[in-house]
C-alpha positions as CSV (number, residue, x, y, z in Angstrom):
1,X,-16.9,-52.6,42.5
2,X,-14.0,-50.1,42.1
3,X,-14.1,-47.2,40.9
4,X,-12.4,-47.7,37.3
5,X,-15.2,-50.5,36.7
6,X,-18.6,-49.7,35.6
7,X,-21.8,-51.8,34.6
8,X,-23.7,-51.4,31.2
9,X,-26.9,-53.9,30.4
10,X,-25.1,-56.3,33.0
11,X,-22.1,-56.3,31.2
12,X,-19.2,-55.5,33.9
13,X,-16.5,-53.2,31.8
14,X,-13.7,-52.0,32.9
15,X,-12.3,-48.4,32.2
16,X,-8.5,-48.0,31.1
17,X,-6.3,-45.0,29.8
18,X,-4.0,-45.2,27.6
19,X,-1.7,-41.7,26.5
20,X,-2.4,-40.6,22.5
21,X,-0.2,-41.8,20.1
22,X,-0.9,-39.0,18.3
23,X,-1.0,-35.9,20.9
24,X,0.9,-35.8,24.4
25,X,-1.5,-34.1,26.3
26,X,-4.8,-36.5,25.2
27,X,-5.9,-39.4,27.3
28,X,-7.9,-42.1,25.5
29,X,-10.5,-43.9,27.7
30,X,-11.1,-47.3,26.3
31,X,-13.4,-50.2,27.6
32,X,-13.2,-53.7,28.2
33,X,-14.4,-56.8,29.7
34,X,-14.0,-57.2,33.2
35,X,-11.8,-60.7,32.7
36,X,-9.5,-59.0,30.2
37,X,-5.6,-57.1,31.3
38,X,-6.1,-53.6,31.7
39,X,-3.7,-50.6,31.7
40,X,-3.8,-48.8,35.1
41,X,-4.6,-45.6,35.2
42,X,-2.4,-42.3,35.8
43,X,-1.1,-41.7,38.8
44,X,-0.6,-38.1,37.8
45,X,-2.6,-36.6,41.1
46,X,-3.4,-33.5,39.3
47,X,-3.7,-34.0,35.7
48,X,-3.8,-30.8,33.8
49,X,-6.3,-32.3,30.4
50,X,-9.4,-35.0,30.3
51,X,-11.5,-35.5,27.3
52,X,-15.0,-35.7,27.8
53,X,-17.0,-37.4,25.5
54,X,-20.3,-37.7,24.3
55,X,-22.0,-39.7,22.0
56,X,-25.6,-38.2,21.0
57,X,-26.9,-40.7,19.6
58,X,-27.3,-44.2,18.1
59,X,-24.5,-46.6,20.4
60,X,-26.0,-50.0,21.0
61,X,-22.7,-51.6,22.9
62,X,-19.8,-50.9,24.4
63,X,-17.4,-52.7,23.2
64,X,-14.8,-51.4,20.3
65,X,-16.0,-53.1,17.7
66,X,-19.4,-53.0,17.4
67,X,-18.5,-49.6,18.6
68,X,-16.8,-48.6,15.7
69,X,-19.8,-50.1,13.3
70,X,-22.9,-47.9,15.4
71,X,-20.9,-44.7,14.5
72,X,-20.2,-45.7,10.7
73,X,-23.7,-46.4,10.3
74,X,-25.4,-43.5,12.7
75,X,-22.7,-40.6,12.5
76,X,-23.1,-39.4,15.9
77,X,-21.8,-36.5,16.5
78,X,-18.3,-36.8,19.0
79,X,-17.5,-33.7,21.0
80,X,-14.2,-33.1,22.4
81,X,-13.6,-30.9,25.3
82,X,-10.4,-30.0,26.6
83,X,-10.4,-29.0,30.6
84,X,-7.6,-26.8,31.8
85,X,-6.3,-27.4,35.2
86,X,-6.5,-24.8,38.2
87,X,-2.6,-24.3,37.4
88,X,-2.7,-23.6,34.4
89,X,-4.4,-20.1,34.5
90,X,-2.6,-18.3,31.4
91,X,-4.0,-20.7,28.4
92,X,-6.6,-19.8,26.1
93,X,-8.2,-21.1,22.9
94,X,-6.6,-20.0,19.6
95,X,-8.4,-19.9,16.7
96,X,-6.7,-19.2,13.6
97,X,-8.3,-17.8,10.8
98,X,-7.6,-18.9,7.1
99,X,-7.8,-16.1,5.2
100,X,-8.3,-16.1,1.4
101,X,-6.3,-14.5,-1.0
102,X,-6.8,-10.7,-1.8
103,X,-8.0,-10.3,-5.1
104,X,-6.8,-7.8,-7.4
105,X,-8.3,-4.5,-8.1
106,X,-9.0,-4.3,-11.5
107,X,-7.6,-1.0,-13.3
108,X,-9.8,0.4,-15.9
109,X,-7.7,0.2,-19.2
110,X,-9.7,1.6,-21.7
111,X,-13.1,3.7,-22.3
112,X,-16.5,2.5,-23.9
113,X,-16.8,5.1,-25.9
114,X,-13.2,6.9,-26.8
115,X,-12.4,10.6,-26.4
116,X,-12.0,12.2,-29.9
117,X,-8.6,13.6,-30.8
118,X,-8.3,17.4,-29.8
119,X,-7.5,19.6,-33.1
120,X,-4.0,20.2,-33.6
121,X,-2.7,18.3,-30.9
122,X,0.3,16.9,-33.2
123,X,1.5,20.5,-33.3
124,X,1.1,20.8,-29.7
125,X,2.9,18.2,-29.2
126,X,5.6,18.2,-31.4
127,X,6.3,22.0,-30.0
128,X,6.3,21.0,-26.3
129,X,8.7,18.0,-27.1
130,X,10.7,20.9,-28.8
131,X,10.8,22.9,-25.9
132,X,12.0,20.2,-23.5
133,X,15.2,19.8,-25.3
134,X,16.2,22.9,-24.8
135,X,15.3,22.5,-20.7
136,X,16.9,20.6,-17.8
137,X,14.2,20.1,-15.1
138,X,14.3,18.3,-12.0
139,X,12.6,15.0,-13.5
140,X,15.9,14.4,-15.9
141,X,18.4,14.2,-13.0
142,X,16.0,13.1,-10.3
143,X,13.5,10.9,-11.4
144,X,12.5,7.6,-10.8
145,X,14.9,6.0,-13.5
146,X,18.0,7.4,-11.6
147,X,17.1,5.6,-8.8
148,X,17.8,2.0,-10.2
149,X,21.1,3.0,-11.1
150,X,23.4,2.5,-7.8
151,X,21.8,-1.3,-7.4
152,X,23.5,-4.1,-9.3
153,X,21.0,-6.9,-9.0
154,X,18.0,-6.9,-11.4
155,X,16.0,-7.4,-8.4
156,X,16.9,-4.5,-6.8
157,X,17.3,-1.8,-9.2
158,X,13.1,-2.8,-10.2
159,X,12.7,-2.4,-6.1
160,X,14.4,0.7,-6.1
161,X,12.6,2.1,-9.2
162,X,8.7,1.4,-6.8
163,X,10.4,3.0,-3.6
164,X,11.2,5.7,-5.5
165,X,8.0,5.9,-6.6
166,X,5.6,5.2,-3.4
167,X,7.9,8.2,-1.8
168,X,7.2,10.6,-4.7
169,X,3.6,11.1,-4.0
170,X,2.7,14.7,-3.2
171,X,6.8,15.9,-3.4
172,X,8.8,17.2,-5.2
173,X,12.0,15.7,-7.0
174,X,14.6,16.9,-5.4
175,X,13.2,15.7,-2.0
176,X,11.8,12.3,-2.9
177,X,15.7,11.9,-4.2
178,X,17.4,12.5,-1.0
179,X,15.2,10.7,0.8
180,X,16.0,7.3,-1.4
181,X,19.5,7.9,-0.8
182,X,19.1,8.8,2.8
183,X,16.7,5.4,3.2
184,X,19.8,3.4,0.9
185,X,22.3,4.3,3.5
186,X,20.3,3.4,6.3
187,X,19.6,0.1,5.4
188,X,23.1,-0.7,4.9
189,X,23.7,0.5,1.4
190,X,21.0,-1.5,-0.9
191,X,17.7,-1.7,-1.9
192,X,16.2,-4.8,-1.7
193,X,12.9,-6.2,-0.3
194,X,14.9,-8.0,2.7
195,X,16.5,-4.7,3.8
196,X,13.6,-3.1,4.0
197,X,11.7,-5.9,6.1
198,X,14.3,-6.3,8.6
199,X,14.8,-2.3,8.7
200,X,12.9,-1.0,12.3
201,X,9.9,1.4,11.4
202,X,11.9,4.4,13.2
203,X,14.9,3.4,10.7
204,X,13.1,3.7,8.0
205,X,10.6,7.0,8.7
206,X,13.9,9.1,10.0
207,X,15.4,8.7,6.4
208,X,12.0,9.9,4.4
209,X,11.1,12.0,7.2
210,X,11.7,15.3,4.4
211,X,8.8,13.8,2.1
212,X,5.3,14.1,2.1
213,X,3.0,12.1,4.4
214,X,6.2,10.0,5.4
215,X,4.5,8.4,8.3
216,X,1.7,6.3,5.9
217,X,4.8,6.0,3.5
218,X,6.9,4.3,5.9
219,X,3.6,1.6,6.5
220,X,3.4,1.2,3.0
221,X,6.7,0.7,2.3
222,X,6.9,-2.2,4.8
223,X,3.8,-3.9,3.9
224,X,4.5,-3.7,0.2
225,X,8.0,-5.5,1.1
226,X,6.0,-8.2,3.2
227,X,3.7,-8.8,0.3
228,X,6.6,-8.8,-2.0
229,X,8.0,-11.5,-0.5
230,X,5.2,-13.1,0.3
231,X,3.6,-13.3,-3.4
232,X,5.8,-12.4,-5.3
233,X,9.2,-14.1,-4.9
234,X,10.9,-10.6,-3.5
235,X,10.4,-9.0,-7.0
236,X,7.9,-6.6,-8.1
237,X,5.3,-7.9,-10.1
238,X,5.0,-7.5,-14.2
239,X,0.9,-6.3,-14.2
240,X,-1.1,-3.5,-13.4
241,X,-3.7,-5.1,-11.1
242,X,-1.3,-6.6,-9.2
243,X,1.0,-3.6,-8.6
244,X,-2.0,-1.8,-7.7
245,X,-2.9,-4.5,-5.1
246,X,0.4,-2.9,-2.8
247,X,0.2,-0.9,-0.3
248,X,0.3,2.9,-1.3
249,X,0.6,1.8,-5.0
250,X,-1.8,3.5,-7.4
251,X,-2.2,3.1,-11.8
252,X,0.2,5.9,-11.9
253,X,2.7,4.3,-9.7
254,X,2.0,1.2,-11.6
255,X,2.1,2.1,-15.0
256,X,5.6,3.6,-14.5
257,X,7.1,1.3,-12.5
258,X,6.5,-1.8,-15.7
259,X,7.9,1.2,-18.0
260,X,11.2,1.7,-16.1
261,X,11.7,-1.1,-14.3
262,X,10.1,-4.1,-16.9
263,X,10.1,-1.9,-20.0
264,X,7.1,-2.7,-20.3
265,X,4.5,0.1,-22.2
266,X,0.9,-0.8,-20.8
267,X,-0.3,3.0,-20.0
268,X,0.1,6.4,-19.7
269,X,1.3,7.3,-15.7
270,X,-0.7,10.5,-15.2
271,X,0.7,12.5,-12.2
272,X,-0.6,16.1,-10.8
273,X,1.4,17.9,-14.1
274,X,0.2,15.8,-16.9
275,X,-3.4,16.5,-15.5
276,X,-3.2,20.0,-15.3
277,X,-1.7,20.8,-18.8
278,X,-3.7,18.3,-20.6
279,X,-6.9,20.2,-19.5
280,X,-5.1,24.0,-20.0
281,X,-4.6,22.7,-23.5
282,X,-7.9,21.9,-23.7
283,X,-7.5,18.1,-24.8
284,X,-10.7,16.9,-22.4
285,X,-14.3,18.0,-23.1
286,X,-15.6,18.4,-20.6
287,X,-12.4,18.9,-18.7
288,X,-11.6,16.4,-16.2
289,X,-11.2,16.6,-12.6
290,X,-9.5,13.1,-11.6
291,X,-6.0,12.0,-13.3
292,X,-7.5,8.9,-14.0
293,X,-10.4,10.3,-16.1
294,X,-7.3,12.1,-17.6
295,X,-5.6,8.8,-18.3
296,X,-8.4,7.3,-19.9
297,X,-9.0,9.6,-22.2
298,X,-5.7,10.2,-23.5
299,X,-4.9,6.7,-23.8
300,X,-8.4,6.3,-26.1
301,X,-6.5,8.7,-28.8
302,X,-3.4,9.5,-28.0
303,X,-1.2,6.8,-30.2
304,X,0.4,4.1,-28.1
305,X,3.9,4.6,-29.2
306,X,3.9,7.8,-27.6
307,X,2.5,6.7,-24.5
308,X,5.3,6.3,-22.6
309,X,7.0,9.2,-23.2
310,X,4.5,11.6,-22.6
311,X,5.1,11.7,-19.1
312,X,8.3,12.6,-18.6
313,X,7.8,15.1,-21.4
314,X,5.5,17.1,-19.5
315,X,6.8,16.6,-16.4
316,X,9.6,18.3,-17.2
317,X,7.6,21.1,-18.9
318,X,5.2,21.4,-15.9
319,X,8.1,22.5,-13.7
320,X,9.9,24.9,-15.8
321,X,7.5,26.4,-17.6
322,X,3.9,25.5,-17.3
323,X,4.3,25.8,-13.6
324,X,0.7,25.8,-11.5
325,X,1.2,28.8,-10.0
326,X,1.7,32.2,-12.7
327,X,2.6,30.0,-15.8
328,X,5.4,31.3,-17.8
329,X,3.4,31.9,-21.1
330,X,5.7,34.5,-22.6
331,X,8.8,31.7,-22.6
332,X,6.2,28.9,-24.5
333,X,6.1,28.6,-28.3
334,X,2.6,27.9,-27.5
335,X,1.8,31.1,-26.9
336,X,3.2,32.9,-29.5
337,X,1.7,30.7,-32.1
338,X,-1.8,30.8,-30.5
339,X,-1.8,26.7,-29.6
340,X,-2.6,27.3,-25.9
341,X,-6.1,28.5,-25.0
342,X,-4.8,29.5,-21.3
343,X,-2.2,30.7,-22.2
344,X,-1.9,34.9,-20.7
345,X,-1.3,37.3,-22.8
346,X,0.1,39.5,-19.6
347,X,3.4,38.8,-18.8
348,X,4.5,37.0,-15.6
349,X,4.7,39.1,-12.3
350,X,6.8,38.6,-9.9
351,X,5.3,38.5,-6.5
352,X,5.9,42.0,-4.7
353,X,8.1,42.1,-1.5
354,X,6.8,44.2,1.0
355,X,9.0,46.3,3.1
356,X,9.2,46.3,6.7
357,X,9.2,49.9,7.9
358,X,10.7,50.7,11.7
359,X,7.8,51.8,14.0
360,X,10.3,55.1,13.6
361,X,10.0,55.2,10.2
362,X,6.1,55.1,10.4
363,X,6.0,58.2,13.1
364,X,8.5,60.1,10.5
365,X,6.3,59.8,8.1
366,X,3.0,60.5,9.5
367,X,4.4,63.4,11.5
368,X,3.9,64.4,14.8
369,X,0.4,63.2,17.0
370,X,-1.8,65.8,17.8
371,X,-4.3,65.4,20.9
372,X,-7.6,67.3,19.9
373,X,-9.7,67.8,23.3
374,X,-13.8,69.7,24.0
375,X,-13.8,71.9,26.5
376,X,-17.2,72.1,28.3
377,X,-17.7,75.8,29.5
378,X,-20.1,76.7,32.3
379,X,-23.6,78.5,31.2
């Protein structure tokens, strides 16, 4: 009996291959009465795949159709394996993992129990707001909103608004605003989510190489465009949670970026200035020590029409006036009309310069050296 024919209960089959309609690189092995045509094997000396399999349990015969009926009705269980050849030493199994989508992080948006209105914070207000008119800081020339303002597509300008914003952490204006103008030209001259993905990591950290933490930026940067494009259809989203689900994007980040770029008034953005005057004016009890308790308590009183504004407002005031170092209390109306509890009745110093005296200058001064010496005297 040849080797391609084999005998089951007494039943001579025969064994014949046949290539996969379905896969080039799988053989089927089929079965078949000894007196029927069969297709002749390959003549492939070495062939590089065969498919073992085994049935573990429940066949009854051989042939295909009653075959077909033993699995339906036992469901055994068909392993595949897939032998390599000696050649072909650089393969290896793949296994690809479907991952499900990230959820959101849900932002907190409002407090069980809200904050009561400090006393006389209308007044406090109203005079800041007064103040700032009279003031040009940073933040009015070199905020985010100037940033949209040399892109013409919608799409863009929003895009531009989050860079701007995602660079700002931990910087001041003035550098965060080179650096999006230094990162525009390097990318050829816009903005946009494609730029940025087909921009080299090196490209892109050389241009915000000036701000702060500019290595995690430049990650951030390019994994928020990925997801962008990704999720999003290149275009920043119009929510909270799902600006917050970004890379290097926090409820600060978030809440401005539907202001400028969506117009869109859903929270107060609470950055490092709006913390720290809020709590010298003494508007949290007890006084809070993370901007987001900050944010949640002024959002619970604070009226929502004026939520958007409030930002910017003292912003501005933070770095001209109510700086964080030696506050400039005798130039605040707050002062004077006894509104600000920390406010310093001392006016500002200036920080002393020392004066570096020649090593000449120090033996002038001191006068000449004098050696003083015991003389031990014989007894």
């Amino acid at each position: 009996m040849s080797s391609s024919q084999r005998q089951v209960s007494g039943v001579v089959t025969r064994l014949s291959a046949r290539a996969s309609p379905y896969h080039s690189a799988v053989t089927l092995i089929e079965a078949g009465n000894a007196g029927q045509p069969s297709t002749s094997l390959s003549s492939s000396p070495k062939p590089s795949k065969r498919i073992k399999l085994e049935v573990e349990s429940g066949t009854s015969s051989i042939s295909d159709s009653t075959r077909s009926q033993s699995l339906r009705k036992t469901s055994p269980t068909v392993k595949l394996e897939e032998m390599v050849s000696e050649e072909d030493t650089t393969s290896s199994r793949v296994t690809r993992k479907v991952k499900s989508p990230k959820k959101p992080k849900l932002i907190p948006r409002s407090l069980e129990t809200p904050h009561p209105a400090p006393p006389h914070w209308k007044e406090v207000y109203d005079s800041i707001k007064e103040m700032r008119t009279q003031i040009v800081a940073p933040v009015d020339t070199m905020g985010c909103e100037q940033a949209q303002h040399k892109e013409k597509e919608p799409k863009n300008r929003r895009f531009a608004t989050l860079v701007s914003l995602m660079l700002s952490s931990q910087t001041k204006d003035e550098v965060t605003d080179a650096a999006v103008e230094k990162l525009r030209a390097a990318v050829g001259g816009t903005l946009s989510v494609a730029a940025l993905i087909s921009a080299d990591d090196s490209t892109i950290s050389d241009a915000i190489a000036k701000v702060g933490f500019w290595r995690r930026k430049t990650e951030y940067i390019k994994k928020a465009a990925l997801r962008l494009r990704d999720d999003f259809d290149s275009d920043v989203p119009k929510t909270v949670d799902e600006l917050c689900s970004l890379s290097g994007v926090g409820p600060k980040m978030a809440f401005l970026t539907l202001q400028v770029a969506w117009n869109l008034n859903h929270g107060i953005g609470v950055d490092v200035h709006v913390h720290r005057i809020t709590n010298r004016l003494g508007w949290h009890q007890p006084p809070t020590k993370k901007p987001e308790e900050t944010r949640l308590n002024l959002q619970s009183w604070l009226p929502i029409d004026l939520h958007r504004e409030i930002n910017h407002m003292l912003v501005g005031f933070g770095q001209t006036i109510c700086v964080s170092v030696a506050p400039k209390c005798d130039s605040c109306t707050l002062s004077t009309k006894g509104l600000c509890p920390s406010a310093s009745t001392k006016p500002a110093r200036s920080p002393k310069k020392r004066k570096r005296q020649s090593s000449a200058n120090l033996e002038r001064e001191s006068g000449p050296k004098i050696d003083i010496a015991i003389e031990s005297s014989d007894l």
